[in-house]
GUMIZA-728697 format. One record per atom (N, C-alpha, C): residue in three letters; z, x, y. Coordinates in steps of 0.001 Angstrom, whole numbers, plus 500000, padded with zeros to 6 digits. Layout:
<pavexs>
ALAZXY
...
</pavexs>
This chain:
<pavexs>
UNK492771071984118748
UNK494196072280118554
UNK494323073475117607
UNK495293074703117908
UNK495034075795117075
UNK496498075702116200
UNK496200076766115327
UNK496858076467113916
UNK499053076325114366
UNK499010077133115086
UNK500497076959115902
UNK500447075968116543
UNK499990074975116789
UNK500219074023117833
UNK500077073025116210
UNK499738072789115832
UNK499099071825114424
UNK500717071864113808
UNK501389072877113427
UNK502445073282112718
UNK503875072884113481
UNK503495073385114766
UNK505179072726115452
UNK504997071040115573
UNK503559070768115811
UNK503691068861116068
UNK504295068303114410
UNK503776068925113288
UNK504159069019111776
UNK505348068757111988
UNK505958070068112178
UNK507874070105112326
UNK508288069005113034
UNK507904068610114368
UNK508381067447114896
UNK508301066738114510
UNK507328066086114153
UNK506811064739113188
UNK507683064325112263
UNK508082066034111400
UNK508895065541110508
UNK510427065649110802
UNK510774065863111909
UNK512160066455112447
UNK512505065027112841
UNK511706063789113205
UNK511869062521113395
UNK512505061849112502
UNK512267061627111429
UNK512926060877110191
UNK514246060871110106
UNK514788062726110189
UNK516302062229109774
UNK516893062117111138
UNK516188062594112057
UNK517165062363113656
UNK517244060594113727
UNK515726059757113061
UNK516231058292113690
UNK517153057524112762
UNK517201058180111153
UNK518111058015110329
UNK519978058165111140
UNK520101059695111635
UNK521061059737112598
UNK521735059101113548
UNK520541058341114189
UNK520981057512115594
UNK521601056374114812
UNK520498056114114093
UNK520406054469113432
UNK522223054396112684
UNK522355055218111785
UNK523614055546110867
UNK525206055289111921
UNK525210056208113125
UNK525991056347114110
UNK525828055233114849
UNK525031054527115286
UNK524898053194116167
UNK525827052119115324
UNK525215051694114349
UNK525798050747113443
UNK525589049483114034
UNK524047049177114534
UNK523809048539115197
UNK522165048731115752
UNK521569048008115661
UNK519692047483116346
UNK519938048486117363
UNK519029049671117707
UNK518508050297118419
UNK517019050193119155
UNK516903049799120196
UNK515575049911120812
UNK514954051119120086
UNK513433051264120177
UNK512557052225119915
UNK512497052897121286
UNK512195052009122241
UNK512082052884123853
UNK513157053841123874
UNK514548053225123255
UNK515781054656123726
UNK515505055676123206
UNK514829055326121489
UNK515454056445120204
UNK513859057573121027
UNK512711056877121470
UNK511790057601122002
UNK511933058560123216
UNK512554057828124170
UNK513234059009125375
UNK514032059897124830
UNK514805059746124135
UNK515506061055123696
UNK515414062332122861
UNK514033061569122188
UNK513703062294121158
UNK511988063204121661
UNK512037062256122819
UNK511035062870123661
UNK509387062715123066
UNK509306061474122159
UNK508356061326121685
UNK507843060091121870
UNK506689059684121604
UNK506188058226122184
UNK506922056900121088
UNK507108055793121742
UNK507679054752120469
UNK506400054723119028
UNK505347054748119853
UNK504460054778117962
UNK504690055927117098
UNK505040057194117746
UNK505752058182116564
UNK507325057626116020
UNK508351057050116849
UNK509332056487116547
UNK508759055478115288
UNK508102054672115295
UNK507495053466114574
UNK506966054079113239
UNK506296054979113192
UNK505568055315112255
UNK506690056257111294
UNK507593057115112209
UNK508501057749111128
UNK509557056809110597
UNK509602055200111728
UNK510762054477110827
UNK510233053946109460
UNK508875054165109585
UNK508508053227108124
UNK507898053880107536
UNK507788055196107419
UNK508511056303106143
UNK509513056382105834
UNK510606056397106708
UNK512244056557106085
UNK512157054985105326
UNK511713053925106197
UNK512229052324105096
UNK511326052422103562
UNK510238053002104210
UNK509175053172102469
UNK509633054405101776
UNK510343055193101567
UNK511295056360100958
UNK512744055299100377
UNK513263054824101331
UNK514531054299100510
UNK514186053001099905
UNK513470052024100170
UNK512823051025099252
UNK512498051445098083
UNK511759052588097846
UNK511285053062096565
UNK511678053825095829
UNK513064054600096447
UNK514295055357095746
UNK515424054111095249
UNK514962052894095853
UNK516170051671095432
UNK517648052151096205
UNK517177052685097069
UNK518503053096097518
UNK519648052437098198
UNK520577052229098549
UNK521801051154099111
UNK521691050534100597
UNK520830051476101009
UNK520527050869102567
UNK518980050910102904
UNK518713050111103747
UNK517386049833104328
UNK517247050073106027
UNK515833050395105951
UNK515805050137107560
UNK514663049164108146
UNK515769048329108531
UNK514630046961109354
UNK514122047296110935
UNK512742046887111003
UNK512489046633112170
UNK512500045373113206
UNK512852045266113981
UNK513718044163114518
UNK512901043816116116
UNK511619043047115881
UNK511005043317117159
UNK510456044712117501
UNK510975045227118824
UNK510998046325118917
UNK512511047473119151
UNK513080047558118176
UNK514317047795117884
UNK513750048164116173
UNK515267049001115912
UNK514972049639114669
UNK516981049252113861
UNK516963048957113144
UNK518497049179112368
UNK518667049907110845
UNK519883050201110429
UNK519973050552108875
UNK520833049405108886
UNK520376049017107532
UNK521649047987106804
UNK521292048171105295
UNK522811047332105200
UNK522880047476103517
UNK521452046501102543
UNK521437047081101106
UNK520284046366100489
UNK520401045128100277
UNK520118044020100805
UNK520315042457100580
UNK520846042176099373
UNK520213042863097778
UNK520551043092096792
UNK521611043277096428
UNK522387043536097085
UNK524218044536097252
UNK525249043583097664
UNK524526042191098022
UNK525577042015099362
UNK526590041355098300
UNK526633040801097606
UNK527767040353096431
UNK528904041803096261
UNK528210042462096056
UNK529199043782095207
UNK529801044262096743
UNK528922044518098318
UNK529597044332099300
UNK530435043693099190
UNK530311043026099484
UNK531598041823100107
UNK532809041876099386
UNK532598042151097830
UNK533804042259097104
UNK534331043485097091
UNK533797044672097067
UNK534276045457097825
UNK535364045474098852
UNK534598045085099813
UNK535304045136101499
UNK536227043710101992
UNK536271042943100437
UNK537052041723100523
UNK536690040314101475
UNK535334040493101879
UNK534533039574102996
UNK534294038765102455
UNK534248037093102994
UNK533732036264102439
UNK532072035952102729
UNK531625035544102095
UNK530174035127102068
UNK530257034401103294
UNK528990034750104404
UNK528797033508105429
UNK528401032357104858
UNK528816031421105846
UNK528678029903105094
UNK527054029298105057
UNK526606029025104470
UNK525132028207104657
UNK525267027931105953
UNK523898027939106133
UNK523481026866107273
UNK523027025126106735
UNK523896024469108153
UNK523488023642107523
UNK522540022548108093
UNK522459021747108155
UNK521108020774108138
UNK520802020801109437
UNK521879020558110157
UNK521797020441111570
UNK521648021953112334
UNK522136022847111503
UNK521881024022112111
UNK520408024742111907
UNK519761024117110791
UNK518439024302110311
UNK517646023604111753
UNK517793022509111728
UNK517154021867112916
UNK516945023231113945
UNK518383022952114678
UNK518816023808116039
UNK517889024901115811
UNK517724025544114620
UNK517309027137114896
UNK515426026578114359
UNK515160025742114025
UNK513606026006113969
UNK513106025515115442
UNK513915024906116267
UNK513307024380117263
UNK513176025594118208
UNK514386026289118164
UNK514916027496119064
UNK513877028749118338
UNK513641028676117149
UNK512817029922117130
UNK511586029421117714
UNK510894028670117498
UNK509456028039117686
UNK508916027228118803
UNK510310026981119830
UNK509847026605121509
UNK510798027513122459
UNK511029028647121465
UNK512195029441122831
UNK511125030163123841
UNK511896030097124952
UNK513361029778125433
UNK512950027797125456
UNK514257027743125472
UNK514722026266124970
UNK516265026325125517
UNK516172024448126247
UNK517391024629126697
UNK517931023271125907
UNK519283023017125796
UNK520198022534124792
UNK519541021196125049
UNK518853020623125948
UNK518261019330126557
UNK517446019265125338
UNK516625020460125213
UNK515139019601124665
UNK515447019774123556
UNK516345020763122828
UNK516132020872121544
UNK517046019248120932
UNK518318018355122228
UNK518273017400121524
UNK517164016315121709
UNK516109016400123003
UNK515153015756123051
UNK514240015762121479
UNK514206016441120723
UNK513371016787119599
UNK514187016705118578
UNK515280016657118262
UNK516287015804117413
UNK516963014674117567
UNK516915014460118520
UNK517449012835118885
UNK519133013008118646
UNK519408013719118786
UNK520919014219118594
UNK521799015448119694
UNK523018014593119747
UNK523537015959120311
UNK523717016816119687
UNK523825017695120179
UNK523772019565119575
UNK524666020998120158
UNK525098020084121247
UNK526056021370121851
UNK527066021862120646
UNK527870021272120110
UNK528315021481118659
UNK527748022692118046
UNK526919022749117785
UNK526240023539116900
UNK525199024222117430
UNK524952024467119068
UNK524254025871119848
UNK525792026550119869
UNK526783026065120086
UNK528067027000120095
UNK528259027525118692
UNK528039027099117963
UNK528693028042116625
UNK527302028788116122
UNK526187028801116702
UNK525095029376116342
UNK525060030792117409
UNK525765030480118492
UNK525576031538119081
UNK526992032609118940
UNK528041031726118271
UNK529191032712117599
UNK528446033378116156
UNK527606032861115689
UNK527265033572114738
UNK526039034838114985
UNK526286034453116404
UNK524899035708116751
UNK523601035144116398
UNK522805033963115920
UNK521636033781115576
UNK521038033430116855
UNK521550032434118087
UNK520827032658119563
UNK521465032548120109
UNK521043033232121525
UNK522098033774122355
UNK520819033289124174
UNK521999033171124853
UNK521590032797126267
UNK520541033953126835
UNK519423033246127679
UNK518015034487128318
UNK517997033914129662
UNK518868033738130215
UNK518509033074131433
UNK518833031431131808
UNK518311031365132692
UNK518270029552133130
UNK517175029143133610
UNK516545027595133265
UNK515761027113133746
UNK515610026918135062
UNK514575026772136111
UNK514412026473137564
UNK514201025226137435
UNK515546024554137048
UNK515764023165137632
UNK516440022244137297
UNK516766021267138213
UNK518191020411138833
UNK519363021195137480
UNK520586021455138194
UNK521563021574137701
UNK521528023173136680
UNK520311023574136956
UNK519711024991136425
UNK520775025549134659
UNK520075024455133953
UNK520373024723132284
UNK520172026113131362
UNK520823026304130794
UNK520856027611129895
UNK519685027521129312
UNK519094028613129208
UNK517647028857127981
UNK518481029989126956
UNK518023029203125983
UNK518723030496124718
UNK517296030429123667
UNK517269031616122930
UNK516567032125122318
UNK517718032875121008
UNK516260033510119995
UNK516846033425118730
UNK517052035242119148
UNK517696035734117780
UNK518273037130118193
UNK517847038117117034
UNK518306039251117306
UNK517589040525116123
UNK518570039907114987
UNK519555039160114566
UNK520182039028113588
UNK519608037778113050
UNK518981036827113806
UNK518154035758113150
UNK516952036519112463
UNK515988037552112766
UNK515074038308112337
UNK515858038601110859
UNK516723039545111359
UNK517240039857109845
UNK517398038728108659
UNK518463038100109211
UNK518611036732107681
UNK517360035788107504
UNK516299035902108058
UNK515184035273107947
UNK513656036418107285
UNK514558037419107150
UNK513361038740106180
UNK512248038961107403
UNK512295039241108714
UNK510895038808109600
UNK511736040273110858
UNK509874040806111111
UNK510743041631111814
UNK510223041681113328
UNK509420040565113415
UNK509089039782114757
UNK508915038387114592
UNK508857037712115651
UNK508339036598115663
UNK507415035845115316
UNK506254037004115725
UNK504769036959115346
UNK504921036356113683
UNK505830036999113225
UNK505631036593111381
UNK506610035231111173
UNK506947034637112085
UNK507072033512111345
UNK506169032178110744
UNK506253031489109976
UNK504946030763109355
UNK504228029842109886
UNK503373029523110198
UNK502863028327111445
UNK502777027747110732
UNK503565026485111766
UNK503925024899111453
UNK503052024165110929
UNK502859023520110022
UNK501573022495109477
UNK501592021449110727
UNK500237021108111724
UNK499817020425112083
UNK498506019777111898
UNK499198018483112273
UNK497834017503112167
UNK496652017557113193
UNK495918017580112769
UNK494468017580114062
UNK494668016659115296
UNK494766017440116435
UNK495046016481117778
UNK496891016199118772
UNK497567016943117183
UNK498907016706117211
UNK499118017864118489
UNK500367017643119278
UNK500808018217120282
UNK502342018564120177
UNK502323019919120509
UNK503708020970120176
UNK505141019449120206
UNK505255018871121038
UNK505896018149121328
UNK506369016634120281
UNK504819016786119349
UNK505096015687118313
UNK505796016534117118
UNK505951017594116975
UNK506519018180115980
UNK507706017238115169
UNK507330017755113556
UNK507808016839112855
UNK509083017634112485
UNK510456017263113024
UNK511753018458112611
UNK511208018900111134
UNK511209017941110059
UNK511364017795109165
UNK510600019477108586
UNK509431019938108643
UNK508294020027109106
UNK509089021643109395
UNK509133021232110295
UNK509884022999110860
UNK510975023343110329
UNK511922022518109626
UNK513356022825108822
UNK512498023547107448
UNK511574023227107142
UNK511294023549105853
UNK510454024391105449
UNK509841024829106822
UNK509073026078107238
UNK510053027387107206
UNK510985027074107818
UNK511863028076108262
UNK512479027976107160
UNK513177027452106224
UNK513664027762105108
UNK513052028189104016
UNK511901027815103399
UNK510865029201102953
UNK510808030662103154
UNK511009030584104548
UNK511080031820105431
UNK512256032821105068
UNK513534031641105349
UNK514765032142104730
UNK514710032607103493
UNK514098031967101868
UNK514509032262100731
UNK513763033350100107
UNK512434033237101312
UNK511485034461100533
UNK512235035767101157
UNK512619036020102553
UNK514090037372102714
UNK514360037608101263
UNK514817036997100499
UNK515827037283099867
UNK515111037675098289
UNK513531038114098272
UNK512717038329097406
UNK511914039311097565
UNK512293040621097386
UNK511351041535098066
UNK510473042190097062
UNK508706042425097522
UNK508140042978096349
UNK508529043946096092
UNK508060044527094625
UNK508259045739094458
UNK507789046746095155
UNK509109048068095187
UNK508453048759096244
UNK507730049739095396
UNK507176050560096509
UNK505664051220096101
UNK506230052786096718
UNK505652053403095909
UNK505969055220096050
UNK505095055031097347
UNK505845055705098532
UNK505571056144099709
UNK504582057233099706
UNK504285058369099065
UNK503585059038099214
UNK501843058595098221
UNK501789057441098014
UNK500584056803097294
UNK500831056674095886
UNK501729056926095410
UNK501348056706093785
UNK501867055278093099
UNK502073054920092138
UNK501999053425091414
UNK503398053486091421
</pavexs>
């Protein structure tokens, strides 16, 4: 590769940062990597790699917004840190806890989705339509289809906004379930997965210190 060709991939490389800062800012909203990559005419691992320089730059400037990766999707949002002085600000009330039963609903739904409203009360012993409806007004899961069979039931799964309030920016990172030797997905102990996933939840809300992006202490 000769010294002009070395220098414009340079410029591009770095012409990435504030263009996905751009999209991200103007969307106001989870962007695929595949889109921000077609347009920008570059592969999603250059998309990937310049989003987490821009998130390791404003982490370590402490700055008011962040950028999460969301699966494979990219967003800006405000610093978790903020969200008090938000809200009073913009006069919003705090979302309400989740609560016990909604803890249930969503460890079953993150950890056997797709999942249809059947099994997740098969595995709580409770009805639950109640509370897949106000889980999916809150955006945490949302419908993927239907099962192939009798009476063909909704499958819902968890969403890029469950990623977010849970600090996780795939699935892959959520914490595996303590099982017993021999135990089968199906003996799962709710108890067990409510308390997995709420760990999950409180450590979000604890972020290490960040670290100078360009290597230093």
């Amino acid at each position: 590769m000769d010294l002009d060709t070395e220098i414009e991939r340079e410029t591009d490389t770095n012409g990435l940062e504030p263009a996905i800062e751009g999209i991200l800012f103007a969307a106001g909203e989870a962007v695929s990597a595949k889109r921000i990559a077609a347009v920008l005419a570059v592969s999603e691992e250059d998309v990937f790699d310049a989003a987490k320089r821009v998130a390791d730059r404003l982490r370590f400037e402490h700055r008011g917004i962040r950028l999460v990766r969301l699966e494979n999707a990219l967003q800006l949002c405000s610093a978790p840190e903020l969200s008090d002085v938000i809200r009073q600000a913009l006069e919003t009330r705090k979302p309400p806890r989740l609560t016990q039963t909604a803890l249930e609903v969503l460890a079953v739904t993150a950890y056997f989705q797709p999942v249809t409203r059947a099994y997740i009360e098969s595995l709580r012993g409770a009805d639950s339509s109640y509370t897949v409806g106000v889980l999916q007004e809150r955006g945490l899961i949302e419908p993927c289809g239907t099962l192939d069979a009798p009476g063909r039931p909704t499958l819902f799964r968890t969403t890029p906004a469950f990623l977010r309030t849970f600090g996780l920016s795939s699935l892959d990172e959520l914490p595996p379930l303590p099982r017993q030797e021999g135990e089968e997905p199906e003996q799962l102990r709710i108890e067990d997965a409510i308390e997995t996933l709420r760990e999950a939840r409180d450590a979000a809300v604890t972020d290490e210190p960040a670290k100078d992006p360009q290597g230093g202490d």
